[in-house]
C-alpha positions as CSV (number, residue, x, y, z in Angstrom):
1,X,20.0,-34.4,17.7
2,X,18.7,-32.3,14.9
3,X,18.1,-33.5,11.5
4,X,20.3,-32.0,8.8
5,X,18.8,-29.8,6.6
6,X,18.9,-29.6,2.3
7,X,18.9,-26.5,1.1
8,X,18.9,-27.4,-1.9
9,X,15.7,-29.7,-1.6
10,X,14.0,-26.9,0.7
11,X,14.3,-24.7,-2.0
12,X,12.8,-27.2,-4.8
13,X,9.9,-27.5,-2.3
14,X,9.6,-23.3,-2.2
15,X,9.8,-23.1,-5.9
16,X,7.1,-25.6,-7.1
17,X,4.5,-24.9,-4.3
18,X,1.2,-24.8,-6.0
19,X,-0.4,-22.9,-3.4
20,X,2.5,-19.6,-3.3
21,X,0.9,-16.8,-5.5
22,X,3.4,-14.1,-6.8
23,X,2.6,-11.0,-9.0
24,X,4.3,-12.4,-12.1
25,X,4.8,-10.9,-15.0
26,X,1.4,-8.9,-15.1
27,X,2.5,-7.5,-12.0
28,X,6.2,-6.1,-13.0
29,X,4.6,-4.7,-16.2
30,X,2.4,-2.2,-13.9
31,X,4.7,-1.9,-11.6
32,X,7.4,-1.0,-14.6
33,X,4.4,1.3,-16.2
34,X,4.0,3.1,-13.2
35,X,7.7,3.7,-12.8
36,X,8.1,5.4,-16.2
37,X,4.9,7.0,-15.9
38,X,5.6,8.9,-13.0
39,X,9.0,9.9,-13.9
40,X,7.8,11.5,-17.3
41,X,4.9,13.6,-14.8
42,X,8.0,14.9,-12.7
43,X,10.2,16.0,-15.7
44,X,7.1,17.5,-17.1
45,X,6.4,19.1,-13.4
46,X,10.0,20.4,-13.6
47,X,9.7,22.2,-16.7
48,X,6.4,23.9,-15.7
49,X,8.2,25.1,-12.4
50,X,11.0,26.0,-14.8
51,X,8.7,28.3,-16.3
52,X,6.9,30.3,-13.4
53,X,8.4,33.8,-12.7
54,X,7.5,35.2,-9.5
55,X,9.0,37.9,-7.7
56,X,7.5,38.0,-4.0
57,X,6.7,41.6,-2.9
58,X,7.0,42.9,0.6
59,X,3.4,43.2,2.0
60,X,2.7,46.7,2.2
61,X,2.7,48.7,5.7
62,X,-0.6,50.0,7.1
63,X,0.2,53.8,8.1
């Protein structure tokens, strides 16, 4: 027979394991800065697209 198991214990244990290494709150500020940083290079990439007018030409036909 199996021994039942606490979830509620197992999860105390996960939670104050001295040895587990997470990105904390350095590592959601980056993460964050990154986010908005990129999103403020595509709306700038948007309106510079916004901006190019190009007509294409048709090659023209060696005779």
């Amino acid at each position: 027979m199996s021994t039942p198991v606490n979830l509620s214990h197992l999860a105390a244990d996960l939670a104050l394991d001295q040895t587990k290494v997470t990105p904390g709150l350095l590592g959601f500020v980056v993460f964050a800065a990154l986010g908005v940083a990129t999103w403020f290079l595509v709306k700038s990439m948007n309106k510079q697209f916004k901006r190019v007018d190009f007509v294409e030409e048709p090659e023209p036909t060696k005779e």
